[in-house]
N, CA, C and O atoms as a Maestro MAE file, in Angstrom:
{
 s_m_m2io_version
 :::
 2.0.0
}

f_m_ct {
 s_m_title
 :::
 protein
 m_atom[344] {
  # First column is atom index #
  i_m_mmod_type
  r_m_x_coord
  r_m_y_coord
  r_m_z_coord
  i_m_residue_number
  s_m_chain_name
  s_m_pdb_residue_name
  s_m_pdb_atom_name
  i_m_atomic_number
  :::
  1 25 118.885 78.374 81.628 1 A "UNK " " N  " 7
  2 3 119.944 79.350 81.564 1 A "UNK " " CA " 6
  3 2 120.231 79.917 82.951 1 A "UNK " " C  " 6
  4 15 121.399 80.116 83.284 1 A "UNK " " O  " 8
  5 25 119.151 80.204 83.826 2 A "UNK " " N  " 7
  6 3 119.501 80.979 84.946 2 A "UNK " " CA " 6
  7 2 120.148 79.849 85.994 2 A "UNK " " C  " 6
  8 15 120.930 80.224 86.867 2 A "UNK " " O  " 8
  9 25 119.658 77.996 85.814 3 A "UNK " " N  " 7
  10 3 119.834 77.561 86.813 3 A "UNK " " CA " 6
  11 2 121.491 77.625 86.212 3 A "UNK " " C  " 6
  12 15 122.278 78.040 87.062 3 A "UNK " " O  " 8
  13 25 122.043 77.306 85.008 4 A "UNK " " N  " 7
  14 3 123.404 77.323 84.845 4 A "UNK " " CA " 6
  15 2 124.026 78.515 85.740 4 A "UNK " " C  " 6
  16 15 124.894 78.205 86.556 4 A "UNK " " O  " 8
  17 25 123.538 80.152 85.602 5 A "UNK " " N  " 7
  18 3 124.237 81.036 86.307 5 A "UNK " " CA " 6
  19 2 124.325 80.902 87.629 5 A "UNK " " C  " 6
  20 15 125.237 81.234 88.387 5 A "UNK " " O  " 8
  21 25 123.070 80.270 87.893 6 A "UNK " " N  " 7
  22 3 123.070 79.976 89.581 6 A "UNK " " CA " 6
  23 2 123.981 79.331 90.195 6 A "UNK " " C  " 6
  24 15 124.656 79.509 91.210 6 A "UNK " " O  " 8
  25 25 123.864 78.378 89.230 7 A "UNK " " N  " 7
  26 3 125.041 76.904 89.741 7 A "UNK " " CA " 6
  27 2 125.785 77.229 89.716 7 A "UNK " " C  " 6
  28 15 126.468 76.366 90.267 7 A "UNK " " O  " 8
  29 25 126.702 78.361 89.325 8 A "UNK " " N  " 7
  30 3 128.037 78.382 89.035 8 A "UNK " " CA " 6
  31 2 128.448 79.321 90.366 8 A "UNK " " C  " 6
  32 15 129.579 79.239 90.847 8 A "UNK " " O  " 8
  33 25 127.531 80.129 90.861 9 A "UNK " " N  " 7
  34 3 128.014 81.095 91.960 9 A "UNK " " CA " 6
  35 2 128.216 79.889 93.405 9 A "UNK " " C  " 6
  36 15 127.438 78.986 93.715 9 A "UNK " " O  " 8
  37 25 129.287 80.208 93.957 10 A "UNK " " N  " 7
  38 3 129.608 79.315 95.326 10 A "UNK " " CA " 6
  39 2 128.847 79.618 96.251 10 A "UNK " " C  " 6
  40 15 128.481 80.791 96.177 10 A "UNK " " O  " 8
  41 25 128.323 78.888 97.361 11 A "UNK " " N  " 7
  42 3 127.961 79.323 98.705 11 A "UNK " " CA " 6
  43 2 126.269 80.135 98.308 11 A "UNK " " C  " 6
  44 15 125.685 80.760 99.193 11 A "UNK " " O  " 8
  45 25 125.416 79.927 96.288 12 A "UNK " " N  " 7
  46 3 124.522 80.149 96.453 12 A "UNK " " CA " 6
  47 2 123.343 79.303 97.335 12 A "UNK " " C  " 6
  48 15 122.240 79.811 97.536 12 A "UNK " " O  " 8
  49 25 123.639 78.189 97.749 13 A "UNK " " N  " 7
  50 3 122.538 77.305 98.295 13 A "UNK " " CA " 6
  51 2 121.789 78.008 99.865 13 A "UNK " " C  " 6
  52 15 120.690 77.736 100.346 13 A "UNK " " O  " 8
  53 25 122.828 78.958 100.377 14 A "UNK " " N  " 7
  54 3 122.741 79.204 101.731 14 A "UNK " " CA " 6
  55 2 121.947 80.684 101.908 14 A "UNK " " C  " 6
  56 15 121.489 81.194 102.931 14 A "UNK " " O  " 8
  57 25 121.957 81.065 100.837 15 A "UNK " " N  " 7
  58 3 121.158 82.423 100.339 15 A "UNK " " CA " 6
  59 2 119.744 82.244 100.785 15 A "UNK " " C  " 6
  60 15 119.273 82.869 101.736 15 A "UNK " " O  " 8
  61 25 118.917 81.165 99.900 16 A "UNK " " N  " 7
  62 3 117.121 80.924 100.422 16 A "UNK " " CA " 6
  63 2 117.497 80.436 101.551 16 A "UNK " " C  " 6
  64 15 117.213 81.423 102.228 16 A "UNK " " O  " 8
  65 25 118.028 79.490 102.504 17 A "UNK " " N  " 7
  66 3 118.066 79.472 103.818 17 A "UNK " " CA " 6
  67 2 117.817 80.606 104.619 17 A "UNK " " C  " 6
  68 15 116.921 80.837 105.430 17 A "UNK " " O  " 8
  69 25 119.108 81.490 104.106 18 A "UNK " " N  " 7
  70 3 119.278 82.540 104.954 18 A "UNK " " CA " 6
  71 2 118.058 83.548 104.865 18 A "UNK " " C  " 6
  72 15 117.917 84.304 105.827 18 A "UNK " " O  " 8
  73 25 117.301 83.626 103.977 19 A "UNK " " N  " 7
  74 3 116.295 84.259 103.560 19 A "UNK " " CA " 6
  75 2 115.098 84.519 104.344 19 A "UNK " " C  " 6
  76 15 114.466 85.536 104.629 19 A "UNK " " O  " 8
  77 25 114.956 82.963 104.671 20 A "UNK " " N  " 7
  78 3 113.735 82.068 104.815 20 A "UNK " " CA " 6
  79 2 113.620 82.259 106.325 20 A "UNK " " C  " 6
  80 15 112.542 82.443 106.890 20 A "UNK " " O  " 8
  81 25 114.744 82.207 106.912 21 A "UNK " " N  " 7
  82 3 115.166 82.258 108.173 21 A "UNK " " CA " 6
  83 2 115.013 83.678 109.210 21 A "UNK " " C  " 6
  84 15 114.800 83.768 110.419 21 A "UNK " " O  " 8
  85 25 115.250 84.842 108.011 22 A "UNK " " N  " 7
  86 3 114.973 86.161 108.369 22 A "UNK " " CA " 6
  87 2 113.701 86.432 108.219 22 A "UNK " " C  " 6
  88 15 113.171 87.211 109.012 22 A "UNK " " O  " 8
  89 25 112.993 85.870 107.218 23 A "UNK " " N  " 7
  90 3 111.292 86.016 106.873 23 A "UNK " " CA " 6
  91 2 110.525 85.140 108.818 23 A "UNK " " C  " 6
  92 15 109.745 85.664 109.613 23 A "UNK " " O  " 8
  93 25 110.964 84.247 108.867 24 A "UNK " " N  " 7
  94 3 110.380 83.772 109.672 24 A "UNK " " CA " 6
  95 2 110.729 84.257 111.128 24 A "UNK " " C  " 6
  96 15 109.855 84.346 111.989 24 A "UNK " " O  " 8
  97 25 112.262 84.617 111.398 25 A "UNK " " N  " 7
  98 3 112.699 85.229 112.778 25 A "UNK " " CA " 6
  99 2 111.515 86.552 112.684 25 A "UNK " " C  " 6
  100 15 110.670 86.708 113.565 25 A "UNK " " O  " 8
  101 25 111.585 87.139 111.888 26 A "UNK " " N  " 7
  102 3 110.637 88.626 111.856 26 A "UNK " " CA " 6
  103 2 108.947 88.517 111.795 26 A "UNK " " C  " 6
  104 15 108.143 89.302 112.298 26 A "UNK " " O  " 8
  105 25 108.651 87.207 110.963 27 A "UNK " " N  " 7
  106 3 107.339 86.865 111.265 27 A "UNK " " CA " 6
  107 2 107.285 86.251 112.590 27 A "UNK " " C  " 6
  108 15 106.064 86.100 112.557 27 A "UNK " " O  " 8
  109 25 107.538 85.880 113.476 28 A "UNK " " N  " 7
  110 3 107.711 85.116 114.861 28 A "UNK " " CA " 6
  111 2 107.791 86.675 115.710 28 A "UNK " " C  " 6
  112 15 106.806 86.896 116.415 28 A "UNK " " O  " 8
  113 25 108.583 87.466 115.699 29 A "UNK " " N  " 7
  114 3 108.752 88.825 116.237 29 A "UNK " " CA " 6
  115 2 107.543 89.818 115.914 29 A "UNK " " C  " 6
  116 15 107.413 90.828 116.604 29 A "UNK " " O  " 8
  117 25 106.711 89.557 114.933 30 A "UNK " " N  " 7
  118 3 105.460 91.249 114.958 30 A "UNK " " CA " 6
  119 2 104.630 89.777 115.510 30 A "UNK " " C  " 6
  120 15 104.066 89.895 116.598 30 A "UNK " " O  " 8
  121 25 104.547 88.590 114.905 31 A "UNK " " N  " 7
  122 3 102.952 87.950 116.005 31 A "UNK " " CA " 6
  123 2 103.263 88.122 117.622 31 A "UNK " " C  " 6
  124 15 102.271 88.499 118.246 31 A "UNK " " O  " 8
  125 25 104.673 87.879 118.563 32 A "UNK " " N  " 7
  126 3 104.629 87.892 119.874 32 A "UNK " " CA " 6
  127 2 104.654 89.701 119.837 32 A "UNK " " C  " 6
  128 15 104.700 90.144 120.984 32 A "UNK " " O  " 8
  129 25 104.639 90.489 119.057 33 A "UNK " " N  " 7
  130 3 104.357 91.831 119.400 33 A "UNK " " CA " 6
  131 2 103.342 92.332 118.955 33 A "UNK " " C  " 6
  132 15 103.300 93.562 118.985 33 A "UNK " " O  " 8
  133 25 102.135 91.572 118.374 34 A "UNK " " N  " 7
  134 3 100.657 91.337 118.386 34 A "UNK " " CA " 6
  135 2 100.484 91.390 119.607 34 A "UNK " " C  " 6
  136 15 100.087 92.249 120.394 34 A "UNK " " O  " 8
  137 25 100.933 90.059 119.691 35 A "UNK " " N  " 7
  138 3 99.834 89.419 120.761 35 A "UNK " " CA " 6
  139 2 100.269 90.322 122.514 35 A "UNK " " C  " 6
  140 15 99.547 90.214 123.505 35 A "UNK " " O  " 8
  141 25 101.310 90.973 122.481 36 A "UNK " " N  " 7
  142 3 101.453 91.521 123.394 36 A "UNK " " CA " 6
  143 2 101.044 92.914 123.246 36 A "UNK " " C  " 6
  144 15 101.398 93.575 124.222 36 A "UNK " " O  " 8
  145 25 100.588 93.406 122.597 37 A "UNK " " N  " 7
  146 3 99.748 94.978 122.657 37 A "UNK " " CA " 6
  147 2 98.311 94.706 123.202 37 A "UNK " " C  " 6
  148 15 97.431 93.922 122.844 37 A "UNK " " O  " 8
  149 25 98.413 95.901 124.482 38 A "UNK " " N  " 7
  150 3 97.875 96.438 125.555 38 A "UNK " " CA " 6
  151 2 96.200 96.358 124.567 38 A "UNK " " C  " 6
  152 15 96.148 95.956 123.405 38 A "UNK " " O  " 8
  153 25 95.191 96.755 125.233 39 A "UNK " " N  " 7
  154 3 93.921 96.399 124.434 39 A "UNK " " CA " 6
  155 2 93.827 97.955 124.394 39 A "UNK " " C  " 6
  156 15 93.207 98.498 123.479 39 A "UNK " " O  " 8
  157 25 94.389 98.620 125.300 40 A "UNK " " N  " 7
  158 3 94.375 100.437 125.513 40 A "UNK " " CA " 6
  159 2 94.587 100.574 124.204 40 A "UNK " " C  " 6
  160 15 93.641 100.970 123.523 40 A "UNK " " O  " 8
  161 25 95.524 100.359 123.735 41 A "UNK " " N  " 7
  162 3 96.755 100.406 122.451 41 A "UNK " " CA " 6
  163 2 95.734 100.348 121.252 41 A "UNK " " C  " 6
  164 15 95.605 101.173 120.347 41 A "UNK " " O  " 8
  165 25 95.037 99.173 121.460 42 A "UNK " " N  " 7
  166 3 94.703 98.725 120.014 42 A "UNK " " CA " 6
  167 2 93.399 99.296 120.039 42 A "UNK " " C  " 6
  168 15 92.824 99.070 118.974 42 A "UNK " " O  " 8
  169 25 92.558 100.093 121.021 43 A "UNK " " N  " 7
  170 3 91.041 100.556 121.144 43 A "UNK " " CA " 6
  171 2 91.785 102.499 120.643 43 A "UNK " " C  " 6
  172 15 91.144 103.185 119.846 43 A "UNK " " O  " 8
  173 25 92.992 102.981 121.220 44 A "UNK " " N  " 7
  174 3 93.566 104.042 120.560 44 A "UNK " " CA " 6
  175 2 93.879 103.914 119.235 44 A "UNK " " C  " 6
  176 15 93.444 104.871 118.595 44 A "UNK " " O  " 8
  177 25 94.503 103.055 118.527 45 A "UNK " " N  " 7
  178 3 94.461 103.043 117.097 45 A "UNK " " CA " 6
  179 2 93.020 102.536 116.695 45 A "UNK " " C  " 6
  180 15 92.544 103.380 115.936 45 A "UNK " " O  " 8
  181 25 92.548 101.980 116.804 46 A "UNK " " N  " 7
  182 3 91.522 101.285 116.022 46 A "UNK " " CA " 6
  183 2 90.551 103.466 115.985 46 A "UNK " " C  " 6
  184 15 90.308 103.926 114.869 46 A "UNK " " O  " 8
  185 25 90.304 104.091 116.893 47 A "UNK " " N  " 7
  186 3 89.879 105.210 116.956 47 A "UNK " " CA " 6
  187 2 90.577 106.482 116.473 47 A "UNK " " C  " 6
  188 15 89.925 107.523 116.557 47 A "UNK " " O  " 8
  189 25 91.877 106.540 115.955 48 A "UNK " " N  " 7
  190 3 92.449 107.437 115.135 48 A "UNK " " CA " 6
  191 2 91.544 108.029 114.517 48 A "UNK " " C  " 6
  192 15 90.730 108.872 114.895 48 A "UNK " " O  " 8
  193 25 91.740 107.490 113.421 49 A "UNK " " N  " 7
  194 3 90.297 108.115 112.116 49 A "UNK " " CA " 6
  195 2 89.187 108.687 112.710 49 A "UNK " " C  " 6
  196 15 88.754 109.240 111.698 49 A "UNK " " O  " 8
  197 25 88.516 108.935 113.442 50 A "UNK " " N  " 7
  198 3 87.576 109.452 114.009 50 A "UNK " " CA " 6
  199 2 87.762 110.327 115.181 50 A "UNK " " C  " 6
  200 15 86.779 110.783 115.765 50 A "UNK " " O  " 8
  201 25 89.145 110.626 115.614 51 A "UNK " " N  " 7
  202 3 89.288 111.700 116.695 51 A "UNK " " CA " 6
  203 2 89.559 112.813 115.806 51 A "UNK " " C  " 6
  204 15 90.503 112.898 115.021 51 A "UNK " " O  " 8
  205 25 88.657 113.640 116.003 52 A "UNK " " N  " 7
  206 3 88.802 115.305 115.496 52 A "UNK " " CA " 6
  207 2 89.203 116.252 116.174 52 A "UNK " " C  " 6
  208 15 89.444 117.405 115.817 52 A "UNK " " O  " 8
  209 25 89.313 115.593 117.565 53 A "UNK " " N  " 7
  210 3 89.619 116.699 118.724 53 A "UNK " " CA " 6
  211 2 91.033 117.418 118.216 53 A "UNK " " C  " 6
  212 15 90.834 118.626 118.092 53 A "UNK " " O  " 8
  213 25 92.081 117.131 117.962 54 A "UNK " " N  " 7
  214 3 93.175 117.499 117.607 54 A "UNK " " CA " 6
  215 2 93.799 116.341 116.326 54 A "UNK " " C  " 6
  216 15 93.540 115.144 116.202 54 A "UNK " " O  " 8
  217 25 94.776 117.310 115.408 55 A "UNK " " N  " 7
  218 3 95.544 116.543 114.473 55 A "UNK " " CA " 6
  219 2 96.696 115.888 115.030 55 A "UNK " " C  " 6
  220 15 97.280 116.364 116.004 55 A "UNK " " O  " 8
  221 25 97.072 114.774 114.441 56 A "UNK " " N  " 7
  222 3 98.512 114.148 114.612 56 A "UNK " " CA " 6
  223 2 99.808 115.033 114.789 56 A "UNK " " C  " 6
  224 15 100.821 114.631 115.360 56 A "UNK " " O  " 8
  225 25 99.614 116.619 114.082 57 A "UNK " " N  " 7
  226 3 100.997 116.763 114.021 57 A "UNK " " CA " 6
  227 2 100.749 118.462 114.916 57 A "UNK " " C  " 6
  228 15 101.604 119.347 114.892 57 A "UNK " " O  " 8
  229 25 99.446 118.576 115.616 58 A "UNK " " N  " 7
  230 3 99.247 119.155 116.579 58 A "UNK " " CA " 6
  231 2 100.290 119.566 117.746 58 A "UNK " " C  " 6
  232 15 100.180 119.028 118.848 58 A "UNK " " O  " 8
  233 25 101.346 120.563 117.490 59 A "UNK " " N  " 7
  234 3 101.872 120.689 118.716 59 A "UNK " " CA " 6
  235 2 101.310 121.670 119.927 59 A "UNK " " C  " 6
  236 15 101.057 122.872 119.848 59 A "UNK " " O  " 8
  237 25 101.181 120.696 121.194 60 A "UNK " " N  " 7
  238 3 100.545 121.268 122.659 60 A "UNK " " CA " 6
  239 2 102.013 122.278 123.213 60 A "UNK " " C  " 6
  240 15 102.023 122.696 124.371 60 A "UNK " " O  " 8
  241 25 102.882 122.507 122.504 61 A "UNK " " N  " 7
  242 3 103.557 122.983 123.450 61 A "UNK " " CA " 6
  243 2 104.147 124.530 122.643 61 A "UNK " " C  " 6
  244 15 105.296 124.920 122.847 61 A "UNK " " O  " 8
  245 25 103.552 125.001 122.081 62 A "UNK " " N  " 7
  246 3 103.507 125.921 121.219 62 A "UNK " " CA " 6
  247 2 104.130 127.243 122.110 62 A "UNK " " C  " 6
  248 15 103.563 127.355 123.196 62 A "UNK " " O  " 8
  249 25 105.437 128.500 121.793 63 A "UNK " " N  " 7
  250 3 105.463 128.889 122.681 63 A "UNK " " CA " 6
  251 2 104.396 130.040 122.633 63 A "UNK " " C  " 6
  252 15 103.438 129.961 121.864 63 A "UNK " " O  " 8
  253 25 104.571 131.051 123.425 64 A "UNK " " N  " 7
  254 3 103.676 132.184 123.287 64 A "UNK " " CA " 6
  255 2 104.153 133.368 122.549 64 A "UNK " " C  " 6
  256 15 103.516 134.408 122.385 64 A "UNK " " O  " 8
  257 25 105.335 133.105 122.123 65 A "UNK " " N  " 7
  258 3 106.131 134.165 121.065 65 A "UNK " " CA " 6
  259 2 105.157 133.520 119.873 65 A "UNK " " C  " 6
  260 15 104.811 134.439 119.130 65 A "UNK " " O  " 8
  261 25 104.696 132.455 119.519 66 A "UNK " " N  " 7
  262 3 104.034 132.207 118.359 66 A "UNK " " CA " 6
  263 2 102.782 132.911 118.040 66 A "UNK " " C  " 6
  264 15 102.515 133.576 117.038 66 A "UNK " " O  " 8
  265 25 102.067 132.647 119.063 67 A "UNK " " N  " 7
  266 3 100.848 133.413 119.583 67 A "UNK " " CA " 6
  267 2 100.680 134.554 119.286 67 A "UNK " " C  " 6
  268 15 99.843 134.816 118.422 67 A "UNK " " O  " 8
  269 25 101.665 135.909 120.110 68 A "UNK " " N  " 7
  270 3 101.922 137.351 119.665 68 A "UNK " " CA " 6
  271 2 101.735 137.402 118.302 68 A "UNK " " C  " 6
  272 15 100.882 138.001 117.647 68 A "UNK " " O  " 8
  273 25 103.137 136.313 117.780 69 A "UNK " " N  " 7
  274 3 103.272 136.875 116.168 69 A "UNK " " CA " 6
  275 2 102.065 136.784 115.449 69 A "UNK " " C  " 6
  276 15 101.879 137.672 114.618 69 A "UNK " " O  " 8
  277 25 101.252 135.968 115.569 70 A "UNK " " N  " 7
  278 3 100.207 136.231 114.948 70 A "UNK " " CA " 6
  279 2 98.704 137.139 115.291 70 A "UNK " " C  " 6
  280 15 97.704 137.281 114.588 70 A "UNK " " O  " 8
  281 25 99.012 137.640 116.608 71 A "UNK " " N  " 7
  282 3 98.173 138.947 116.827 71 A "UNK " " CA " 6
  283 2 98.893 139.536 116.457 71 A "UNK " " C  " 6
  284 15 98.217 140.552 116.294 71 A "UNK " " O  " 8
  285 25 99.916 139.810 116.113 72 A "UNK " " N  " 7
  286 3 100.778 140.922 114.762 72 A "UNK " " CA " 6
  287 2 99.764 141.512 114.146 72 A "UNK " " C  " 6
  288 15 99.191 142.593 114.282 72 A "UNK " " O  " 8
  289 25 99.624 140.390 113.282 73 A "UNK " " N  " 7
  290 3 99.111 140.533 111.389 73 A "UNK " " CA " 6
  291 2 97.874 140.759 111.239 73 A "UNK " " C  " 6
  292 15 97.404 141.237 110.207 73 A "UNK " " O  " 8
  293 25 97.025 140.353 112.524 74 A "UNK " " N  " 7
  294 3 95.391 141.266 112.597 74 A "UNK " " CA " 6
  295 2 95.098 142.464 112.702 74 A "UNK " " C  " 6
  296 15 95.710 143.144 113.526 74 A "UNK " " O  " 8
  297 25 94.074 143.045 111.886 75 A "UNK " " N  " 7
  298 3 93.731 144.152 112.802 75 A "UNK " " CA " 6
  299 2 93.212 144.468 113.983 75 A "UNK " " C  " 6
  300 15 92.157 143.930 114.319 75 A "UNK " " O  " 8
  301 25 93.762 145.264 114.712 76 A "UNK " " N  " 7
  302 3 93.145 145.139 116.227 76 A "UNK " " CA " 6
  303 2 91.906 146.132 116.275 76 A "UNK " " C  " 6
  304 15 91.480 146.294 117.419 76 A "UNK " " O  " 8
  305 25 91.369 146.693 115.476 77 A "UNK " " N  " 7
  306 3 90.475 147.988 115.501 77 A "UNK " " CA " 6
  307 2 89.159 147.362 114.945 77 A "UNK " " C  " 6
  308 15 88.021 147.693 115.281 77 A "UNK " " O  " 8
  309 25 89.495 146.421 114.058 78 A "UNK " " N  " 7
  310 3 88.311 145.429 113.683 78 A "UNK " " CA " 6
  311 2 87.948 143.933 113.783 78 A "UNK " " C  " 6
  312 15 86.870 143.358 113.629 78 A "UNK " " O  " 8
  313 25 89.329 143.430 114.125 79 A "UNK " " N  " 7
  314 3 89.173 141.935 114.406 79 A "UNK " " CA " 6
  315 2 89.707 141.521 113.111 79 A "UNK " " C  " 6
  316 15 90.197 140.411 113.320 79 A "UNK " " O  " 8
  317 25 89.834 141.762 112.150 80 A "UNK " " N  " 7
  318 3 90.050 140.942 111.102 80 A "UNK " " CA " 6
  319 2 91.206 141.214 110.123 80 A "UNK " " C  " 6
  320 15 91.631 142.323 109.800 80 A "UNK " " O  " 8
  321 25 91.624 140.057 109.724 81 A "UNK " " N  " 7
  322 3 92.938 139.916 109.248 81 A "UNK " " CA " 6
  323 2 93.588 141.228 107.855 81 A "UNK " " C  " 6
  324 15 92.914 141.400 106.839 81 A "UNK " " O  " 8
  325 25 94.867 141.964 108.073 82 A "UNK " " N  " 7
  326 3 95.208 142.455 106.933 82 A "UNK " " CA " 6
  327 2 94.718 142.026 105.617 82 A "UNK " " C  " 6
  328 15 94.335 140.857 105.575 82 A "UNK " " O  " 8
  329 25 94.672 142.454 104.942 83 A "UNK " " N  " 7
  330 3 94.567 141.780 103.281 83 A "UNK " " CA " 6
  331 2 96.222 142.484 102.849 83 A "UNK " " C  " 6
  332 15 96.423 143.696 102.932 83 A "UNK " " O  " 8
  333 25 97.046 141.728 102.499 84 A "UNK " " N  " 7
  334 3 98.328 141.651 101.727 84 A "UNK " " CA " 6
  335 2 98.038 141.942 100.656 84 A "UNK " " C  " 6
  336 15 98.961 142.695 100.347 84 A "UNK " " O  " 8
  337 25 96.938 141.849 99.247 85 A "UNK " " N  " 7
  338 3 97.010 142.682 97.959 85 A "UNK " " CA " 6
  339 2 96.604 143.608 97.991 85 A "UNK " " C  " 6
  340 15 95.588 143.725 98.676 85 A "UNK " " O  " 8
  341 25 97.093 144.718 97.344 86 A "UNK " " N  " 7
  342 3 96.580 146.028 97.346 86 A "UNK " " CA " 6
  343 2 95.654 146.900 96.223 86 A "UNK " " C  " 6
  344 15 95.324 148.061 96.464 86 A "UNK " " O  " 8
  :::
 }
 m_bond[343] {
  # First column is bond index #
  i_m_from
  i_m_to
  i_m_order
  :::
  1 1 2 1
  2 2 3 1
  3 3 4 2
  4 3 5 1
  5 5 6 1
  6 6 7 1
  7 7 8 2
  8 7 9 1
  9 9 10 1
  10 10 11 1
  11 11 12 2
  12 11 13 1
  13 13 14 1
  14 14 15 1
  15 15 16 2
  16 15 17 1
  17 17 18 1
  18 18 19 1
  19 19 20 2
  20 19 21 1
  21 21 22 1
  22 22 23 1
  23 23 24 2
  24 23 25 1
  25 25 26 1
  26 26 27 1
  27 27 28 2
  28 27 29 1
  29 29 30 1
  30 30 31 1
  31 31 32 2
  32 31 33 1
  33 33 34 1
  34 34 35 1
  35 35 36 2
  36 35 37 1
  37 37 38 1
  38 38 39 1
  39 39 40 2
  40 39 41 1
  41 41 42 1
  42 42 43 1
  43 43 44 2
  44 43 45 1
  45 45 46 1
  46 46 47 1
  47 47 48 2
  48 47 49 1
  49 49 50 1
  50 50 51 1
  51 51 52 2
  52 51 53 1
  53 53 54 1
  54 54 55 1
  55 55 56 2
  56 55 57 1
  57 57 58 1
  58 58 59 1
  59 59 60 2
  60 59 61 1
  61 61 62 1
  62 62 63 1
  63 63 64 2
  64 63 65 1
  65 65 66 1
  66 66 67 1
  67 67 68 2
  68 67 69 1
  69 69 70 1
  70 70 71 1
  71 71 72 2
  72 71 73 1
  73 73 74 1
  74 74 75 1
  75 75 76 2
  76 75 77 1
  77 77 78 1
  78 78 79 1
  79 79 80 2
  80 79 81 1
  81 81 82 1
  82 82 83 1
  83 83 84 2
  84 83 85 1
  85 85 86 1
  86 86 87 1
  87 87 88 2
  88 87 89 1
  89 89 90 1
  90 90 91 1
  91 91 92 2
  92 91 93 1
  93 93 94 1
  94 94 95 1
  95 95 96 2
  96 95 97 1
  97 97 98 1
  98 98 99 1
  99 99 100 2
  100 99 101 1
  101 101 102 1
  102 102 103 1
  103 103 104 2
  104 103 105 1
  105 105 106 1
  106 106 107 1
  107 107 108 2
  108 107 109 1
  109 109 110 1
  110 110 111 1
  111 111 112 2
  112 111 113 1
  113 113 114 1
  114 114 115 1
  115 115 116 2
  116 115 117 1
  117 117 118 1
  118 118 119 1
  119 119 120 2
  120 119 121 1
  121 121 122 1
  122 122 123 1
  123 123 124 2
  124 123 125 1
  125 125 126 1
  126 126 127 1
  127 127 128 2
  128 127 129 1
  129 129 130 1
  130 130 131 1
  131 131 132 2
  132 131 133 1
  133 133 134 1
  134 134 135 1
  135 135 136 2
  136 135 137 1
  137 137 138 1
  138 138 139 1
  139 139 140 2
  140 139 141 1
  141 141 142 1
  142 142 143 1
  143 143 144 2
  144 143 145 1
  145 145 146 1
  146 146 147 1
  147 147 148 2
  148 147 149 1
  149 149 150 1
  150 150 151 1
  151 151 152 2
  152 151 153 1
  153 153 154 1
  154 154 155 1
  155 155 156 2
  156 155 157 1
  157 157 158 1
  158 158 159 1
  159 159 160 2
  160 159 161 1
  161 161 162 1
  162 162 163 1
  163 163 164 2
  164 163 165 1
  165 165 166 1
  166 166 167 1
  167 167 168 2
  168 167 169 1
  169 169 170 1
  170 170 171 1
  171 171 172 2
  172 171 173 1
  173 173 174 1
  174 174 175 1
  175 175 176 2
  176 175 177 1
  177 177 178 1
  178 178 179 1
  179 179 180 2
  180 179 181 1
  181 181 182 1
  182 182 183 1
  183 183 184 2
  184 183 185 1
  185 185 186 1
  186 186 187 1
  187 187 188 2
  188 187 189 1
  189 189 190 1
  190 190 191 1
  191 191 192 2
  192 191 193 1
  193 193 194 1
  194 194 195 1
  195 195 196 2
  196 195 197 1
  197 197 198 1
  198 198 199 1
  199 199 200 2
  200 199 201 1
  201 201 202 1
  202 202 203 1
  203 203 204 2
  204 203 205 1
  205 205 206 1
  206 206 207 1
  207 207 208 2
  208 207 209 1
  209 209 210 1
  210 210 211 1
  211 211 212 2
  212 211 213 1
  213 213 214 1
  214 214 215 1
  215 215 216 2
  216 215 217 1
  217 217 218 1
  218 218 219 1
  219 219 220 2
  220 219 221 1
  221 221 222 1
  222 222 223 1
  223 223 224 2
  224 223 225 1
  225 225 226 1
  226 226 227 1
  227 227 228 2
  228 227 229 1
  229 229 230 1
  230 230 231 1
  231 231 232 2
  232 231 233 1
  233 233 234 1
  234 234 235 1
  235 235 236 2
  236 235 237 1
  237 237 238 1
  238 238 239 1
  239 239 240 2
  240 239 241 1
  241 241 242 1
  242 242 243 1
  243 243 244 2
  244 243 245 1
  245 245 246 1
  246 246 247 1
  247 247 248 2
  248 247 249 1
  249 249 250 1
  250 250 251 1
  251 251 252 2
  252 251 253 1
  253 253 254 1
  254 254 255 1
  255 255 256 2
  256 255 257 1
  257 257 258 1
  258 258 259 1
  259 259 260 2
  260 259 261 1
  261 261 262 1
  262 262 263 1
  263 263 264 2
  264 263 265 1
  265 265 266 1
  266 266 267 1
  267 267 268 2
  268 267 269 1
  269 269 270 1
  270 270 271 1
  271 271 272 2
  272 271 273 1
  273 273 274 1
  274 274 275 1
  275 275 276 2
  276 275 277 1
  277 277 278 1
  278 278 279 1
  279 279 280 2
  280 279 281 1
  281 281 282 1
  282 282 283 1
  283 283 284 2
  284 283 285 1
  285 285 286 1
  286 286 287 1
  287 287 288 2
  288 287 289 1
  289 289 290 1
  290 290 291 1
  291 291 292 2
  292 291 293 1
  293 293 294 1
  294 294 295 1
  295 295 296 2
  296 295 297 1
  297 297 298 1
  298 298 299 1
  299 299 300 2
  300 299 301 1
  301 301 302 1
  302 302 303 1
  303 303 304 2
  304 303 305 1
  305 305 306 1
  306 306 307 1
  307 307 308 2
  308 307 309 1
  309 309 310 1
  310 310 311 1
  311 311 312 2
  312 311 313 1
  313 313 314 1
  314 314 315 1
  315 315 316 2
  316 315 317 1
  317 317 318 1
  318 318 319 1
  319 319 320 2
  320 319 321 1
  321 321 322 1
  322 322 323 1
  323 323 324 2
  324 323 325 1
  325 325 326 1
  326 326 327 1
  327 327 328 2
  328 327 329 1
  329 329 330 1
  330 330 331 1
  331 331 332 2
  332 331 333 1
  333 333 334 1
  334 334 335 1
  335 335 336 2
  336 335 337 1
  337 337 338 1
  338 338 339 1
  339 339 340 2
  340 339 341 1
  341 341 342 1
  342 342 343 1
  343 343 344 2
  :::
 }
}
């Protein structure tokens, strides 16, 4: 049944070509961009998971208006944070 629907559409033969062709241009493109990553590259990822020093979404550039705002909300007479319920 399906090869009948198949057969009947024009210009289907060029479809798995075209397919096959994009599978392989793109498999040919990540192996030469394998094989060209730096060993720096791949000794930094391979060590992700195990750097604790800072998180991924860690921003270093934080301004110092951020900073203040949150010596806001402490107490300064004891060190330690408001409690919000009353």
């Amino acid at each position: 049944m399906f090869r009948d629907v198949l057969s009947a559409i024009e210009g289907i033969a060029v479809r798995p070509t075209l397919a096959l062709l994009i599978f392989v241009a793109l498999f040919v493109a990540m192996l030469i961009w394998v094989i060209r990553l730096s060993r720096e590259y791949i000794e930094n990822a391979k060590n992700i998971p195990l750097n604790e020093d800072k998180p991924p979404d860690d921003d270093d550039d934080k301004d110092d208006d951020d900073k203040e705002d949150d010596d806001d909300d402490s107490d300064s007479s004891s060190g330690k944070r408001k409690s919000s319920s009353k």
